[in-house]
PDBQT receptor file of N, H, CA, C and O in Angstrom, charges set to zero:
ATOM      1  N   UNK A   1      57.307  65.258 126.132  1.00  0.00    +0.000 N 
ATOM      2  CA  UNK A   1      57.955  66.507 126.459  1.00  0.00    +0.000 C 
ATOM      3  C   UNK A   1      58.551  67.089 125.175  1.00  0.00    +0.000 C 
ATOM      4  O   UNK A   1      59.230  66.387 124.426  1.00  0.00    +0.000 OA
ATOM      5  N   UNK A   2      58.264  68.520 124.900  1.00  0.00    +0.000 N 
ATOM      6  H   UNK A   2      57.712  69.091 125.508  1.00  0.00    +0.000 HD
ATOM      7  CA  UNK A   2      58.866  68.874 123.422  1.00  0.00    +0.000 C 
ATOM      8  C   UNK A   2      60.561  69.318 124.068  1.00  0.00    +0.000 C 
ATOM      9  O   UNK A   2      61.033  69.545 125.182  1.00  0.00    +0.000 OA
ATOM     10  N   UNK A   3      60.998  69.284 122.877  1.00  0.00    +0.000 N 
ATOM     11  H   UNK A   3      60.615  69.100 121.972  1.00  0.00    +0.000 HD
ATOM     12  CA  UNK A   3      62.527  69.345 122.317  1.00  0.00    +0.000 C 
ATOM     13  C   UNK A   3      62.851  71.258 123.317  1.00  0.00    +0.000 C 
ATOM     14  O   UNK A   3      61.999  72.063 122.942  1.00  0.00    +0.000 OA
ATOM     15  N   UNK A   4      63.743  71.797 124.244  1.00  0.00    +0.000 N 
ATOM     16  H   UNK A   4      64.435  71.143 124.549  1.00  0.00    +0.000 HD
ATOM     17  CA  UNK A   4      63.561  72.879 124.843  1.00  0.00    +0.000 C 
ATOM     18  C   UNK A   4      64.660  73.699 123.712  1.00  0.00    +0.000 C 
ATOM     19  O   UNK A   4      65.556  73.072 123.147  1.00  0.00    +0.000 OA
ATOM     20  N   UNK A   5      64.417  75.261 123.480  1.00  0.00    +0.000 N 
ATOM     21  H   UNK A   5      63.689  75.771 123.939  1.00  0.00    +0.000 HD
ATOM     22  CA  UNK A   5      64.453  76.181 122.843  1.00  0.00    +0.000 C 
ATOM     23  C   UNK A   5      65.981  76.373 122.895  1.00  0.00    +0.000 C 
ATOM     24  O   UNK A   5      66.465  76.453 124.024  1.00  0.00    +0.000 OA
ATOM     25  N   UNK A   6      66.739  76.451 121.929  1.00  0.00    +0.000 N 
ATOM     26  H   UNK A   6      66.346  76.386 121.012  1.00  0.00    +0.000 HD
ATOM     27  CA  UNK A   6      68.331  76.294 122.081  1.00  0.00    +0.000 C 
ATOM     28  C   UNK A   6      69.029  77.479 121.106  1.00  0.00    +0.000 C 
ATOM     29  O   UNK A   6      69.315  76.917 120.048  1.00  0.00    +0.000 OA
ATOM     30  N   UNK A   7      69.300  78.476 121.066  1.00  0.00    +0.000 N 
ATOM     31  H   UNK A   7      69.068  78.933 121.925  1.00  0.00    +0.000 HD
ATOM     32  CA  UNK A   7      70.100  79.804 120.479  1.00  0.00    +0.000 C 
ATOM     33  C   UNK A   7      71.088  79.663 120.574  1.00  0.00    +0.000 C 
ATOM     34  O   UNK A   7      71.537  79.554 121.715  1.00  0.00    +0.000 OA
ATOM     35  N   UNK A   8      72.022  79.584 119.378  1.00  0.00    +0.000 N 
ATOM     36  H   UNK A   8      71.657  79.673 118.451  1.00  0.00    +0.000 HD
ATOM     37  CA  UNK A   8      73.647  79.694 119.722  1.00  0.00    +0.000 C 
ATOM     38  C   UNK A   8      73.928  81.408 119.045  1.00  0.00    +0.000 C 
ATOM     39  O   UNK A   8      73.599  81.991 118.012  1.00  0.00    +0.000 OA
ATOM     40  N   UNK A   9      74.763  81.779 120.357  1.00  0.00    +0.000 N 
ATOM     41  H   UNK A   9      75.030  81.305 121.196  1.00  0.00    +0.000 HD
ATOM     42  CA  UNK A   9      74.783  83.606 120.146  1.00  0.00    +0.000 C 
ATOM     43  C   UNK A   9      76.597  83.537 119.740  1.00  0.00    +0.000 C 
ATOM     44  O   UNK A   9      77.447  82.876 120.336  1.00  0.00    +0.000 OA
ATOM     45  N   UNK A  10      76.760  84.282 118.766  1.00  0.00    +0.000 N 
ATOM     46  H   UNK A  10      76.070  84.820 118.281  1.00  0.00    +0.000 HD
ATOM     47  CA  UNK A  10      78.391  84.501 118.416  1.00  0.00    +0.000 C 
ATOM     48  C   UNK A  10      78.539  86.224 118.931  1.00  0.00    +0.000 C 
ATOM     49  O   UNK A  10      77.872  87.219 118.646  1.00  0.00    +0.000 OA
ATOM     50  N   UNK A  11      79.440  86.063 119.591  1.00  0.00    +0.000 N 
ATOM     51  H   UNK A  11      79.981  85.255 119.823  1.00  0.00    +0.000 HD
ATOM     52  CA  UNK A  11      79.533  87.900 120.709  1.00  0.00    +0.000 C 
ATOM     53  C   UNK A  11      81.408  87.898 120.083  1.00  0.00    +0.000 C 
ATOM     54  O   UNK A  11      82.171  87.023 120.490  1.00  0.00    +0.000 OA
ATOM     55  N   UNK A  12      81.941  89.118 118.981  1.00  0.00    +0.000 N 
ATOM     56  H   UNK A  12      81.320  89.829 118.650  1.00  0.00    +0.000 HD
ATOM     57  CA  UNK A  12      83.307  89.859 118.903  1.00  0.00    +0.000 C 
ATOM     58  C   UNK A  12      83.117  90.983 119.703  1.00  0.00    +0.000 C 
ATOM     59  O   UNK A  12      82.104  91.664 119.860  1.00  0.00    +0.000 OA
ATOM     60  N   UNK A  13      83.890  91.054 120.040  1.00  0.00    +0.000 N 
ATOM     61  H   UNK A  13      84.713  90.501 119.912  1.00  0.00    +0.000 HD
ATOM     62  CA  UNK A  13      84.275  92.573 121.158  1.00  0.00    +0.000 C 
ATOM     63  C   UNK A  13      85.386  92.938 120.941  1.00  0.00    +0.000 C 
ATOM     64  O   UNK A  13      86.307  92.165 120.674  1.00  0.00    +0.000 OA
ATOM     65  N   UNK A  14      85.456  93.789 120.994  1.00  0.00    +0.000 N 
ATOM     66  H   UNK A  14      84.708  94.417 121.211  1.00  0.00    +0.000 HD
ATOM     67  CA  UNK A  14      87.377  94.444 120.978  1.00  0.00    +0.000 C 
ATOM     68  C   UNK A  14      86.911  95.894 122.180  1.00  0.00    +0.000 C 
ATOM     69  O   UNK A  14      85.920  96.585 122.415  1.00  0.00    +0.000 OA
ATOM     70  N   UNK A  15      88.299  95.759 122.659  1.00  0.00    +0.000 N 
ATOM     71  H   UNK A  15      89.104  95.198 122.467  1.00  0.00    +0.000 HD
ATOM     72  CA  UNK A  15      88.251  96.945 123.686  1.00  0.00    +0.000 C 
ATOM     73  C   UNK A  15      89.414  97.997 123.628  1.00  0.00    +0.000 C 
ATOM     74  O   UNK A  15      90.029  97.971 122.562  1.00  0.00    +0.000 OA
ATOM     75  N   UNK A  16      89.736  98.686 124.317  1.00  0.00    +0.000 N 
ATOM     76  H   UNK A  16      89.236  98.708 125.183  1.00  0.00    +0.000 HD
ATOM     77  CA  UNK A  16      91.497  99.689 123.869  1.00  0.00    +0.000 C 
ATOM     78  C   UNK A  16      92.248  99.520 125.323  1.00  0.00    +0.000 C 
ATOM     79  O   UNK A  16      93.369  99.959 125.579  1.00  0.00    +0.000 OA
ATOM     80  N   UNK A  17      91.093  98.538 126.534  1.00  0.00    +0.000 N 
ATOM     81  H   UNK A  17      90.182  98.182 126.326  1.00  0.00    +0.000 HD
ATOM     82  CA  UNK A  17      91.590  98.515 127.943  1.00  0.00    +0.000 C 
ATOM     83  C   UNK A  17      90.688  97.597 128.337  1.00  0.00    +0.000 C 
ATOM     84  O   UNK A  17      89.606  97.388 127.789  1.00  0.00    +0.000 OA
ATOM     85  N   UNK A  18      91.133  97.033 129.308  1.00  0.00    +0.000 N 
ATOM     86  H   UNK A  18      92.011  97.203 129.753  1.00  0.00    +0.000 HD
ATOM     87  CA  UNK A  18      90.028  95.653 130.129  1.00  0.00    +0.000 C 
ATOM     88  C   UNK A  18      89.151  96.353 130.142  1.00  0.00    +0.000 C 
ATOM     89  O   UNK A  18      88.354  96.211 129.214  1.00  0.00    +0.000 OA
ATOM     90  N   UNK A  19      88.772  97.771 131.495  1.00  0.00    +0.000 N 
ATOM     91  H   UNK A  19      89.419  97.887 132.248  1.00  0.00    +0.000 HD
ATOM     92  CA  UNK A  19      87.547  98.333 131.326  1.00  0.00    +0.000 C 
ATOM     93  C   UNK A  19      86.339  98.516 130.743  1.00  0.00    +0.000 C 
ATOM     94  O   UNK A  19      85.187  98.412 131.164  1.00  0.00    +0.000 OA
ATOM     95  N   UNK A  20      87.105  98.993 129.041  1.00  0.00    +0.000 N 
ATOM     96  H   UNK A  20      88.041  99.078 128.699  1.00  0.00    +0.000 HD
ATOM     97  CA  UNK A  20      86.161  99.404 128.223  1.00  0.00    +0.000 C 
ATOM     98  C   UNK A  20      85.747  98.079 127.342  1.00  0.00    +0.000 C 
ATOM     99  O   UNK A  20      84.802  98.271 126.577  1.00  0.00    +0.000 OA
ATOM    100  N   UNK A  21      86.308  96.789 127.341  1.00  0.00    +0.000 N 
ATOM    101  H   UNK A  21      87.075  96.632 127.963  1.00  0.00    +0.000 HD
ATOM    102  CA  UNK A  21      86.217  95.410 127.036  1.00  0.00    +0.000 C 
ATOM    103  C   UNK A  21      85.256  95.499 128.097  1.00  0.00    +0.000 C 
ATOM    104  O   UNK A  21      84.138  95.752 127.649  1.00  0.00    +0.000 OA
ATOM    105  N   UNK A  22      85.280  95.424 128.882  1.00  0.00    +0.000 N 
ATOM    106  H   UNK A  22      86.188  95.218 129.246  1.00  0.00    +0.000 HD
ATOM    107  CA  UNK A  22      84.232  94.751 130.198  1.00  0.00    +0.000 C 
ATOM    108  C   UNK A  22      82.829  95.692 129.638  1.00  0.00    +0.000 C 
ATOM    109  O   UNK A  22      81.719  95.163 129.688  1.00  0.00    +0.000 OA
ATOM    110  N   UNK A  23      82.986  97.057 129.129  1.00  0.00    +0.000 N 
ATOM    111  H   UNK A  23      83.888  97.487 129.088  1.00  0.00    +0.000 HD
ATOM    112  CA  UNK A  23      81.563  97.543 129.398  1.00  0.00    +0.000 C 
ATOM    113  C   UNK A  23      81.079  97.407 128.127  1.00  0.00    +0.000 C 
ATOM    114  O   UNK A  23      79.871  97.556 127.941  1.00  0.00    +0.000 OA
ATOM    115  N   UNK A  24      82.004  97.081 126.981  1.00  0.00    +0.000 N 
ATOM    116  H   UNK A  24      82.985  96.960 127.132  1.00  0.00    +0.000 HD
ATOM    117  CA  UNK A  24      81.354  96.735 125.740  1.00  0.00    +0.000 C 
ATOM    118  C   UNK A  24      80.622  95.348 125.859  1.00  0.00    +0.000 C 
ATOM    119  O   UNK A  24      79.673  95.190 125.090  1.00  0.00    +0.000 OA
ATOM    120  N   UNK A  25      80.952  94.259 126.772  1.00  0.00    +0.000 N 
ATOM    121  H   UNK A  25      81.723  94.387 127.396  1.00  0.00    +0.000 HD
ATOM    122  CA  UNK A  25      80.348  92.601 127.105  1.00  0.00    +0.000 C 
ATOM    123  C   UNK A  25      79.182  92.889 127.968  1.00  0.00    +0.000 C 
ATOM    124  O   UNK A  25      78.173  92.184 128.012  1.00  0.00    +0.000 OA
ATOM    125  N   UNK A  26      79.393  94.043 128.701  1.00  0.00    +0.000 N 
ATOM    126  H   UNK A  26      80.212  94.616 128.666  1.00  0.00    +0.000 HD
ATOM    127  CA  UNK A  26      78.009  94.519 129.258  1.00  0.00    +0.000 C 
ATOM    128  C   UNK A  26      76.974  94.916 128.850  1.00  0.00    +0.000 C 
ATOM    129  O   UNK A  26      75.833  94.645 129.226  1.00  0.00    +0.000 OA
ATOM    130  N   UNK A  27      77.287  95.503 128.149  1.00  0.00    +0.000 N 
ATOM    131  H   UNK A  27      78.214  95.722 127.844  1.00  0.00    +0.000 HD
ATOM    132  CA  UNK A  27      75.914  96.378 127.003  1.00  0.00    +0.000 C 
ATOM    133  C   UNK A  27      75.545  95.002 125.585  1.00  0.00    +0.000 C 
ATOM    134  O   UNK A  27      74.460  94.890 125.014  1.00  0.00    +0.000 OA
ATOM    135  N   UNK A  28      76.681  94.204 125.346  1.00  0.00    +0.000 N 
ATOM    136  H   UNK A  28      77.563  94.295 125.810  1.00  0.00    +0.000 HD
ATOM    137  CA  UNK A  28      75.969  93.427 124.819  1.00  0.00    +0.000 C 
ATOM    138  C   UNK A  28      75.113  92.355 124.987  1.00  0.00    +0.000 C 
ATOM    139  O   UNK A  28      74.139  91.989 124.329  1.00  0.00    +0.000 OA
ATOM    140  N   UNK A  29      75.785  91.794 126.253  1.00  0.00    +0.000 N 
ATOM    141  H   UNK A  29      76.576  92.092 126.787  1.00  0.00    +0.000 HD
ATOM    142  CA  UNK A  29      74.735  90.538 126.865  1.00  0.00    +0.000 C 
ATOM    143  C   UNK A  29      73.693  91.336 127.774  1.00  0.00    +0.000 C 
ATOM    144  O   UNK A  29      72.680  90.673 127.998  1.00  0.00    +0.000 OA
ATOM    145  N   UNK A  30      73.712  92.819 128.444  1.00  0.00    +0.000 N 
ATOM    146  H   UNK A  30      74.535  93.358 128.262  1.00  0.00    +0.000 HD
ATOM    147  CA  UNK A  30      72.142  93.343 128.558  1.00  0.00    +0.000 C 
ATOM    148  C   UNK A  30      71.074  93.682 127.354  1.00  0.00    +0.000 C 
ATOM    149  O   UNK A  30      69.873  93.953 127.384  1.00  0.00    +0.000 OA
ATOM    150  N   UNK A  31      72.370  93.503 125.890  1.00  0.00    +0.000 N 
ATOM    151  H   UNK A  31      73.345  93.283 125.866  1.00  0.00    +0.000 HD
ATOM    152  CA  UNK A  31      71.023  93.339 124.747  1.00  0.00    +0.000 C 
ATOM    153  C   UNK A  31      70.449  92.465 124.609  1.00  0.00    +0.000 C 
ATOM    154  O   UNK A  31      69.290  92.446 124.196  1.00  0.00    +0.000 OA
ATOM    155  N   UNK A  32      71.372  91.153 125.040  1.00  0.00    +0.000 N 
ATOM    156  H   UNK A  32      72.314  91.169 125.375  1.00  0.00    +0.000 HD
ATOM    157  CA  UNK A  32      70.884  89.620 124.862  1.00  0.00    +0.000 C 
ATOM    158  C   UNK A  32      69.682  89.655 125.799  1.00  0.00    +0.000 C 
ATOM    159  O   UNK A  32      68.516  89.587 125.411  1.00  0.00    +0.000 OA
ATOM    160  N   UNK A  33      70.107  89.777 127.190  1.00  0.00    +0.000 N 
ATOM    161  H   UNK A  33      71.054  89.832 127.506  1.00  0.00    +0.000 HD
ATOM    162  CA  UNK A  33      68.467  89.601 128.158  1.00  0.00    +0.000 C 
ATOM    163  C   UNK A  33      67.687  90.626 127.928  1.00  0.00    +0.000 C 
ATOM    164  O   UNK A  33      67.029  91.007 128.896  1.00  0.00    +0.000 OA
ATOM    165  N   UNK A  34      67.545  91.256 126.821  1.00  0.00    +0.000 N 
ATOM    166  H   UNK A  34      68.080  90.947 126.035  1.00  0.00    +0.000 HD
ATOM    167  CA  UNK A  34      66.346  92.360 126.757  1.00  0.00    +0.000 C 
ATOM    168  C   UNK A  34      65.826  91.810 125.445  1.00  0.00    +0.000 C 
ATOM    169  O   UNK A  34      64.969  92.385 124.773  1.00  0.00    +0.000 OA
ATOM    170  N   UNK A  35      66.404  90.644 125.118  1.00  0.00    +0.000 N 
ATOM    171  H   UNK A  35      67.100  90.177 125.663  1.00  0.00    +0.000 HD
ATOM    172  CA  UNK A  35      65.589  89.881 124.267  1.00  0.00    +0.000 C 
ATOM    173  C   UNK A  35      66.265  90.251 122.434  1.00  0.00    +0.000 C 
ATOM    174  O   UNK A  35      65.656  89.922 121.416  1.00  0.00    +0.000 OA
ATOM    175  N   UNK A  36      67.282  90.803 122.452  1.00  0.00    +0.000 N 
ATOM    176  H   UNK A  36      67.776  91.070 123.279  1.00  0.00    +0.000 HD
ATOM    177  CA  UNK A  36      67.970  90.969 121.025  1.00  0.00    +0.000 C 
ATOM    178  C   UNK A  36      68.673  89.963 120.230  1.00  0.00    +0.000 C 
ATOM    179  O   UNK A  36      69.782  89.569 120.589  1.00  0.00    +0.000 OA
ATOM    180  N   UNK A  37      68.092  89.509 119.149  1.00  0.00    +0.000 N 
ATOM    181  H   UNK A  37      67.190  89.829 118.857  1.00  0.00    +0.000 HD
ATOM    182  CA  UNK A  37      69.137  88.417 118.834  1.00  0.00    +0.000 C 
ATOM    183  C   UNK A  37      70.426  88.763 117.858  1.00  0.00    +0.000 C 
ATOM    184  O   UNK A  37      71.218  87.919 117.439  1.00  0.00    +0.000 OA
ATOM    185  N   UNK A  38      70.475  90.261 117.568  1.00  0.00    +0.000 N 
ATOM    186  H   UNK A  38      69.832  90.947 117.908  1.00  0.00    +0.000 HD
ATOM    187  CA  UNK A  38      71.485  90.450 116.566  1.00  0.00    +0.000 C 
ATOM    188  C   UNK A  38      71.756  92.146 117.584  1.00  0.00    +0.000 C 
ATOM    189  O   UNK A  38      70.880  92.759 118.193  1.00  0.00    +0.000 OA
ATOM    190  N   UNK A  39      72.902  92.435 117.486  1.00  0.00    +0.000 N 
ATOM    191  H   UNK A  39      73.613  91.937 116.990  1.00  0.00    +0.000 HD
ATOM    192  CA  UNK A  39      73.144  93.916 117.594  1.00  0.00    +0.000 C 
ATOM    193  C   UNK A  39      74.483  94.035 117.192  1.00  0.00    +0.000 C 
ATOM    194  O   UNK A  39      75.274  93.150 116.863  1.00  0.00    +0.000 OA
ATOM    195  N   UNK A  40      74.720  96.029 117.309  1.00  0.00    +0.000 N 
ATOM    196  H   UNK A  40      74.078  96.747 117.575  1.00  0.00    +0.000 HD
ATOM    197  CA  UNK A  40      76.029  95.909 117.636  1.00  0.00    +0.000 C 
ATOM    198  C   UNK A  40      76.286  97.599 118.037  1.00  0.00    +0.000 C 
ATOM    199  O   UNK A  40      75.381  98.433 118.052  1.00  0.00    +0.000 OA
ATOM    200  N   UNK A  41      77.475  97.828 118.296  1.00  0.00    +0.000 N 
ATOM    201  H   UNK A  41      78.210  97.150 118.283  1.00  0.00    +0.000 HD
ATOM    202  CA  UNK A  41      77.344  99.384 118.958  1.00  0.00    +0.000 C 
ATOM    203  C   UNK A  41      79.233  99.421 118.792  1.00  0.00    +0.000 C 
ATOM    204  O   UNK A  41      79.927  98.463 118.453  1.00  0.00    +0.000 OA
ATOM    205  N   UNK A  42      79.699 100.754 119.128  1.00  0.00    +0.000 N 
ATOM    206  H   UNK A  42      79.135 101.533 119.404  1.00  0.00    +0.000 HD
ATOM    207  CA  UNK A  42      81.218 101.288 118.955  1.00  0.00    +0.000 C 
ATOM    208  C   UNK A  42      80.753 102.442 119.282  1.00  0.00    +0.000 C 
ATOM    209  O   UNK A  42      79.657 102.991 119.171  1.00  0.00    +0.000 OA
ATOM    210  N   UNK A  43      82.392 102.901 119.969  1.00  0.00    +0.000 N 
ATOM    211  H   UNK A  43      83.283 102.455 120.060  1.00  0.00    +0.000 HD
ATOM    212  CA  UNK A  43      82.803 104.155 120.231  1.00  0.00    +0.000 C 
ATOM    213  C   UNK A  43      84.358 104.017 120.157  1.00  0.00    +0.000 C 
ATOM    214  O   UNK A  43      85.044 103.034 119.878  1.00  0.00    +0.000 OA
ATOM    215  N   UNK A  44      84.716 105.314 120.496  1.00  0.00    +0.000 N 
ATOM    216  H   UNK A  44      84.159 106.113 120.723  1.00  0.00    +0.000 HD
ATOM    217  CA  UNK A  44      86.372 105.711 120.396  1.00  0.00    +0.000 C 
ATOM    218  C   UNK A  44      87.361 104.399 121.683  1.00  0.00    +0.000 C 
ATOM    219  O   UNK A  44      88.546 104.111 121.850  1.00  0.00    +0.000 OA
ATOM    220  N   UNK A  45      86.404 104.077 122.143  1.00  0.00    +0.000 N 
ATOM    221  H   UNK A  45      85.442 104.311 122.008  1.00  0.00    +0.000 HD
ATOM    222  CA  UNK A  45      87.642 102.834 122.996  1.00  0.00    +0.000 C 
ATOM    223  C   UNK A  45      87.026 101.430 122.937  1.00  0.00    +0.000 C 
ATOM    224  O   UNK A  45      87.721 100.554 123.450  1.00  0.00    +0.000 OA
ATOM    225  N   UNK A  46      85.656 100.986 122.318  1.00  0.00    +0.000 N 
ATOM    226  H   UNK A  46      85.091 101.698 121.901  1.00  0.00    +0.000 HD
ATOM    227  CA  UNK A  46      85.409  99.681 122.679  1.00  0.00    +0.000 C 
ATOM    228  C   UNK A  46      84.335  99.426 121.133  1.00  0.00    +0.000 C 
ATOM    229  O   UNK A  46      83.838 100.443 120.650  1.00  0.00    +0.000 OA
ATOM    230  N   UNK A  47      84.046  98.060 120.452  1.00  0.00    +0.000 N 
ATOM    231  H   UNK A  47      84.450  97.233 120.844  1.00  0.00    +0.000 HD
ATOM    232  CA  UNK A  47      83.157  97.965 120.072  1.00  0.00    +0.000 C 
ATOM    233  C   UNK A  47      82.365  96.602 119.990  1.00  0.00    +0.000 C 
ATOM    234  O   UNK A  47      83.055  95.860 120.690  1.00  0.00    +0.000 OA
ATOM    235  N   UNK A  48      81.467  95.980 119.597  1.00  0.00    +0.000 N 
ATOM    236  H   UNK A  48      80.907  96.582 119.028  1.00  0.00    +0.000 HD
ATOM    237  CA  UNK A  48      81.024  94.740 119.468  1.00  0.00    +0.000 C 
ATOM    238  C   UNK A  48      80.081  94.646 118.710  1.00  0.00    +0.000 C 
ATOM    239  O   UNK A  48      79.359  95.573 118.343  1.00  0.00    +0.000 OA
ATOM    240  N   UNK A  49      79.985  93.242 118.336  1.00  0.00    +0.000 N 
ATOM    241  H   UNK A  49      80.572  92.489 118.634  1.00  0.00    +0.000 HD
ATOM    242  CA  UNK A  49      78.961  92.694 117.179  1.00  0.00    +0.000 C 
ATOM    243  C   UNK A  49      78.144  91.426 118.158  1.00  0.00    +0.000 C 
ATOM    244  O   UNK A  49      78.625  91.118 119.249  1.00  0.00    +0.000 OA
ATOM    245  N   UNK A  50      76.795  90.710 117.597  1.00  0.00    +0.000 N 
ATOM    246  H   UNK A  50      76.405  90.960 116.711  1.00  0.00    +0.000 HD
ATOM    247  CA  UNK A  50      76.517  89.835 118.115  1.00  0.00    +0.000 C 
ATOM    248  C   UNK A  50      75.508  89.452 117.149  1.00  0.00    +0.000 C 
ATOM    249  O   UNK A  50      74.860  90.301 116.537  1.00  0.00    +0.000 OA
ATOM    250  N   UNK A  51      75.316  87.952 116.955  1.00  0.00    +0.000 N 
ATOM    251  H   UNK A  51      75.843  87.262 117.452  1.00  0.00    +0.000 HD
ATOM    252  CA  UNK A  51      74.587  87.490 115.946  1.00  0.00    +0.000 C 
ATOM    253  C   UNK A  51      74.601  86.205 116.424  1.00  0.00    +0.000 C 
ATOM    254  O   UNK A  51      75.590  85.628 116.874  1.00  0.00    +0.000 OA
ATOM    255  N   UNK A  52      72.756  85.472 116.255  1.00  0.00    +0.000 N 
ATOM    256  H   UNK A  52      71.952  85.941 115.890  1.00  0.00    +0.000 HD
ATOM    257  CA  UNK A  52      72.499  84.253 117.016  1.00  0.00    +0.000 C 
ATOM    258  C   UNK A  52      72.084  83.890 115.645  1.00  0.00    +0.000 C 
ATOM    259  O   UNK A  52      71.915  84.610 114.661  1.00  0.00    +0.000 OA
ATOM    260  N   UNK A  53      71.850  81.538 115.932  1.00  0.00    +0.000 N 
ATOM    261  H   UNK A  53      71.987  80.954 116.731  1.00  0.00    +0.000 HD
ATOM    262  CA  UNK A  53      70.775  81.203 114.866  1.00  0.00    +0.000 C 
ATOM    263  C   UNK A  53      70.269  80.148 116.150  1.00  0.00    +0.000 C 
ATOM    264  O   UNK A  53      70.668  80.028 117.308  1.00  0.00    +0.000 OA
ATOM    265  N   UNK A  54      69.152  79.423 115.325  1.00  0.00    +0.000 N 
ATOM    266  H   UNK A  54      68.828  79.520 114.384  1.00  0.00    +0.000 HD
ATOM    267  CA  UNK A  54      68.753  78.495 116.364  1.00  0.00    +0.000 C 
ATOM    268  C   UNK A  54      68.766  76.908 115.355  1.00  0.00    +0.000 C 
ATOM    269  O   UNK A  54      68.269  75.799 115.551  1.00  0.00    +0.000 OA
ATOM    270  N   UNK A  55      69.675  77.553 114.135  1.00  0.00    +0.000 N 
ATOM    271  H   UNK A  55      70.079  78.454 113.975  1.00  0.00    +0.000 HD
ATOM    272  CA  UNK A  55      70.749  76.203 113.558  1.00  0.00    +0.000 C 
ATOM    273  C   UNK A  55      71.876  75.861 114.544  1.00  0.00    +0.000 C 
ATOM    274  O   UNK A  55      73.017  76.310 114.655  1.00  0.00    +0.000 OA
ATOM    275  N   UNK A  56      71.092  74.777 115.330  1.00  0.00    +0.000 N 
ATOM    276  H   UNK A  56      70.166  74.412 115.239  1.00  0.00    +0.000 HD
ATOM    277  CA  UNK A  56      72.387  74.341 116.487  1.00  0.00    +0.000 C 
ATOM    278  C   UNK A  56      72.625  73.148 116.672  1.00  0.00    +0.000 C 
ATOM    279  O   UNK A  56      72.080  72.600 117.631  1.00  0.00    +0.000 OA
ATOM    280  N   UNK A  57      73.771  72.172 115.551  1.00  0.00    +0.000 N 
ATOM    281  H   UNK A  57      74.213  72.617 114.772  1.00  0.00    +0.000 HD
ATOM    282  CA  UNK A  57      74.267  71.178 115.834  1.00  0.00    +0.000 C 
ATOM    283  C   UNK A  57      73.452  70.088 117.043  1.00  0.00    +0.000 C 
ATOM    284  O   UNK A  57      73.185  70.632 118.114  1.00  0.00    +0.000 OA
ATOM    285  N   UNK A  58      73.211  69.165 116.949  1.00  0.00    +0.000 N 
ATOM    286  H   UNK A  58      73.427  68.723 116.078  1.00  0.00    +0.000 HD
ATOM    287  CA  UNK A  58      73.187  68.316 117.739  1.00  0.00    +0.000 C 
ATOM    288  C   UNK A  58      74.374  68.149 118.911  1.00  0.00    +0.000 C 
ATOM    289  O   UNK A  58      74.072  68.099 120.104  1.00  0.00    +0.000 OA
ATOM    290  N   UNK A  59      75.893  68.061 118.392  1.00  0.00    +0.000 N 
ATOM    291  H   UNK A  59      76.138  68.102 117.423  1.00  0.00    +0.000 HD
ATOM    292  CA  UNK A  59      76.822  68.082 118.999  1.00  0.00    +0.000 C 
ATOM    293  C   UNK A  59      77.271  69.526 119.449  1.00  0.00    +0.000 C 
ATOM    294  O   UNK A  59      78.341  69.627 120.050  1.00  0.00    +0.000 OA
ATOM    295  N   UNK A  60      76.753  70.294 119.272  1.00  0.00    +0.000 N 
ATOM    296  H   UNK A  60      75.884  70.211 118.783  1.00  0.00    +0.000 HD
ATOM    297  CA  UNK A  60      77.288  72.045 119.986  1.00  0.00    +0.000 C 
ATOM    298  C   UNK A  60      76.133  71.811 121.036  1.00  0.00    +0.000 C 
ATOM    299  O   UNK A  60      76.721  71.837 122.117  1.00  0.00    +0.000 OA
ATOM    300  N   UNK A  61      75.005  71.631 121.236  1.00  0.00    +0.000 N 
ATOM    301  H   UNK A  61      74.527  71.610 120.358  1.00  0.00    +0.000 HD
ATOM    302  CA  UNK A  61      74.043  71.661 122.573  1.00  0.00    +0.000 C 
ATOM    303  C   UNK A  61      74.573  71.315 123.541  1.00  0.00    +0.000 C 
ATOM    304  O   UNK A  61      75.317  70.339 123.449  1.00  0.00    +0.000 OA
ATOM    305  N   UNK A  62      74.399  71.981 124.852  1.00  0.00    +0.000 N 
ATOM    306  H   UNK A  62      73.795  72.775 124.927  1.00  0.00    +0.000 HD
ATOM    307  CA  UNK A  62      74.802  71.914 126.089  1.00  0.00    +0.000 C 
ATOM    308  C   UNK A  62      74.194  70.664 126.593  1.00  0.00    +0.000 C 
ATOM    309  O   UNK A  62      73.046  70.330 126.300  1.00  0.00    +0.000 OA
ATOM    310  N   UNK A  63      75.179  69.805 127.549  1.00  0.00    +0.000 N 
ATOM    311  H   UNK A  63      76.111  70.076 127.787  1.00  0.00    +0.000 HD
ATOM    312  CA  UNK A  63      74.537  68.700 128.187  1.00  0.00    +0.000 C 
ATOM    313  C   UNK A  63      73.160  69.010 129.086  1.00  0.00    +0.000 C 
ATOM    314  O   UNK A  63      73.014  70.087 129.665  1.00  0.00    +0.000 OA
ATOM    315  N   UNK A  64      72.327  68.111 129.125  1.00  0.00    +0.000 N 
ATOM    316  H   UNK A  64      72.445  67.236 128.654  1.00  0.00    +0.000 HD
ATOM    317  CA  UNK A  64      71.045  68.181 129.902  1.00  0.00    +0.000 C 
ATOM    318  C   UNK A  64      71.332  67.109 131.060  1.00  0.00    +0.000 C 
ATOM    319  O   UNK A  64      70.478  66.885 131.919  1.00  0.00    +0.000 OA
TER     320      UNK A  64
């Protein structure tokens, strides 16, 4: 069985209100499932960054 495919994603967000925090984590993890491994986007109340590698520790991998 080969070794299964492991991405560690780093997501900053800043928001000016929960709301606009909530829709900046939205638009970034719908970049993640549309297959993006780096983005980032801002406006006048929210912004975020996101940047993956698939340099992933032995000890950072999720239990199987």
């Amino acid at each position: 069985m080969s070794q299964p495919i492991t991405r560690k994603f780093t997501i900053v967000i800043t928001g000016q209100s929960d709301s606009a925090y909530e829709d900046a984590r939205t638009e970034a993890l719908r970049l993640i499932k549309d297959g993006y491994l780096c983005g980032h986007n801002s406006n006048h109340e929210s912004a975020f960054y996101f940047d993956s590698t698939d340099q992933v520790p032995d000890n950072e991998r999720p239990a199987q």
